[in-house]
C-alpha positions in Angstrom: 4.4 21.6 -4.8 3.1 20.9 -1.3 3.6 17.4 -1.4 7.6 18.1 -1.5 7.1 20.7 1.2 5.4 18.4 3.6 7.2 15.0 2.9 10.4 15.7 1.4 12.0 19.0 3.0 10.7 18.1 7.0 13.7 19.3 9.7 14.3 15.8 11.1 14.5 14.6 7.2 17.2 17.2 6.8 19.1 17.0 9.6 19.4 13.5 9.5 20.6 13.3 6.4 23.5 15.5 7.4 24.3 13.8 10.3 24.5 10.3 8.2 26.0 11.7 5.0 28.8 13.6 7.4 29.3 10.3 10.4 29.3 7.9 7.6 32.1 10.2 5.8 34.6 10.6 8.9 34.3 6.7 9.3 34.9 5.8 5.7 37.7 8.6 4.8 39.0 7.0 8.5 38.8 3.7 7.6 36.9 3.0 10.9 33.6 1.1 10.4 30.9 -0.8 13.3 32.9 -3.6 15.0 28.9 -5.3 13.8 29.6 -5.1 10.6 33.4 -6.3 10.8 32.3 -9.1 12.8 29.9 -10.2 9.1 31.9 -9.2 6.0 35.6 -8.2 5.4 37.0 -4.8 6.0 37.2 -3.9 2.1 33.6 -5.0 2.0 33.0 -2.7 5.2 34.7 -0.1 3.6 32.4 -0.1 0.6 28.9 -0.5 2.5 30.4 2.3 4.4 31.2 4.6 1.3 27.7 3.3 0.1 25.5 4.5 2.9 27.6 7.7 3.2 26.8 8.7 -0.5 23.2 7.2 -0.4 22.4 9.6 2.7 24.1 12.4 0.7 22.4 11.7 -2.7 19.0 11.5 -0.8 20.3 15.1 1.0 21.0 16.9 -2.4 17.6 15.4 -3.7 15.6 16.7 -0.9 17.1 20.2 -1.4 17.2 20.5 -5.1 15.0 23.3 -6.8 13.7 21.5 -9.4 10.9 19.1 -8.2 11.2 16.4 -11.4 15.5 16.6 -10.8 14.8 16.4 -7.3 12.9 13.6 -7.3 14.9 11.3 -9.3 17.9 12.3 -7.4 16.0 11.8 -4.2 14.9 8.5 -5.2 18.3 7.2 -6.0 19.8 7.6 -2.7 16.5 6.1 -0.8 16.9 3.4 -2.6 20.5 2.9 -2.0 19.7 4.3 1.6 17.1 1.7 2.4 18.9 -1.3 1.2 22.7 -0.2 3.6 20.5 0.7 6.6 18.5 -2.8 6.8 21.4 -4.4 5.9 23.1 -2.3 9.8 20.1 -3.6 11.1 20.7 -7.0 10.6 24.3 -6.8 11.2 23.0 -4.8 14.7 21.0 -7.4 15.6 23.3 -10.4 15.3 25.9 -8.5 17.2 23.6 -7.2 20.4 24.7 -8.0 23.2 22.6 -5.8 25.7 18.6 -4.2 25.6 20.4 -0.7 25.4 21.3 -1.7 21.6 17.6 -1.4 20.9 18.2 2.3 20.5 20.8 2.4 17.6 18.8 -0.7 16.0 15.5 1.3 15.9 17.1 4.3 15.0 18.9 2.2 12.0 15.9 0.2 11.4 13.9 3.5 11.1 16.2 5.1 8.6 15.4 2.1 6.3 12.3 1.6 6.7 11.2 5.1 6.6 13.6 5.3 2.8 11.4 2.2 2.3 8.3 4.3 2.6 9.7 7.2 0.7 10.4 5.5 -2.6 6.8 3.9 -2.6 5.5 7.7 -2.3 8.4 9.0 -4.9 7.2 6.2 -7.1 3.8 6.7 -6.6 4.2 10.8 -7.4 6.1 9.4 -10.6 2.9 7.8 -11.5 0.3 10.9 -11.3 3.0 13.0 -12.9 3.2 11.3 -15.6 -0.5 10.4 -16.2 -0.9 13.9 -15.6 1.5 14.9 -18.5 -0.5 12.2 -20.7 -3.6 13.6 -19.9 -2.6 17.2 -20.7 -0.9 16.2 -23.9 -4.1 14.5 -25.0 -6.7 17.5 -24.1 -3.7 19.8 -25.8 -4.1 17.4 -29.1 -7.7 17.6 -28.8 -7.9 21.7 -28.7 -5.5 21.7 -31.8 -7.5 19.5 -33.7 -11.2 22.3 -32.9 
C-alpha cells in the first residue's frame, strides 16, 4: 500500500526509531536516566518511564517494518501511542529543567518525537476507519452478488 510506503517506512522514521529504541535501552539496562527527569519523579519511576519510551520506540520500530499492513498497523499504533505520551511527558520535564537557549535543541527534537507519534496515530486511526468501511462495503456488494 502506498500510504505505508510514504508515511510509515520514511529513513528518518526508521532511523529514529533505532536510535531511541537502542539510547533508551543502554540507559535503562544502565540504570542511568536525564538528571530532568530525576529532578521530577523518583528513580524507580525514572526507571519505568525509561523502560516505557524504550519499548514504545521499539514497538513503533517493529510496526513500521512488519509485512503485514493490518499486523503492522496495530503494532505500530501501540507504540505511538505509548511513544507520544513518554516523549511529551521529556518535554515537559526538559523544559522545567532548562537552564540555557542551547537546550531548545533536545526539547524540539523531544517535542517533535511526540508530536509527530501524535500525528501518526490520528493517520493510523484514520486508515483504520476507510479500512474498515471498505471491508463493510465489500461484504455488502458480495451479499448483494450472492443473492442475483
Amino acid at each position: 500500500m502506498p500510504d505505508r510506503r510514504r508515511f510509515g517506512r520514511t529513513p528518518d522514521t526508521i532511523c529514529m526509531l533505532v536510535v531511541l529504541a537502542l539510547s533508551g535501552a543502554a540507559l535503562t539496562v544502565s540504570g542511568k536516566v536525564p538528571p530532568s527527569v530525576l529532578e521530577l519523579v523518583p528513580l524507580p519511576l525514572a526507571l519505568f518511564w525509561s523502560g516505557t519510551f524504550t519499548a514504545a520506540a521499539g514497538v513503533s520500530l517493529v510496526g513500521v517494518l512488519w509485512r503485514d499492513h493490518l499486523t503492522g498497523w496495530s503494532i505500530e499504533l501501540s507504540g505511538r501511542i505509548a511513544l507520544a505520551c513518554t516523549s511529551l511527558a521529556y518535554t515537559t520535564a526538559l523544559i522545567g529543567s532548562a537552564s540555557n537557549w542551547g537546550a531548545i535543541i533536545v526539547i524540539g527534537v523531544i517535542f517533535g518525537i511526540g508530536s509527530s507519534s501524535v500525528w501518526r496515530v490520528y493517520q493510523l486511526v484514520r486508515r483504520y476507519g476507510q479500512f474498515k468501511a471498505d471491508v463493510l462495503a465489500y461484504k455488502s456488494l458480495s451479499r448483494q452478488g450472492g443473492r442475483g
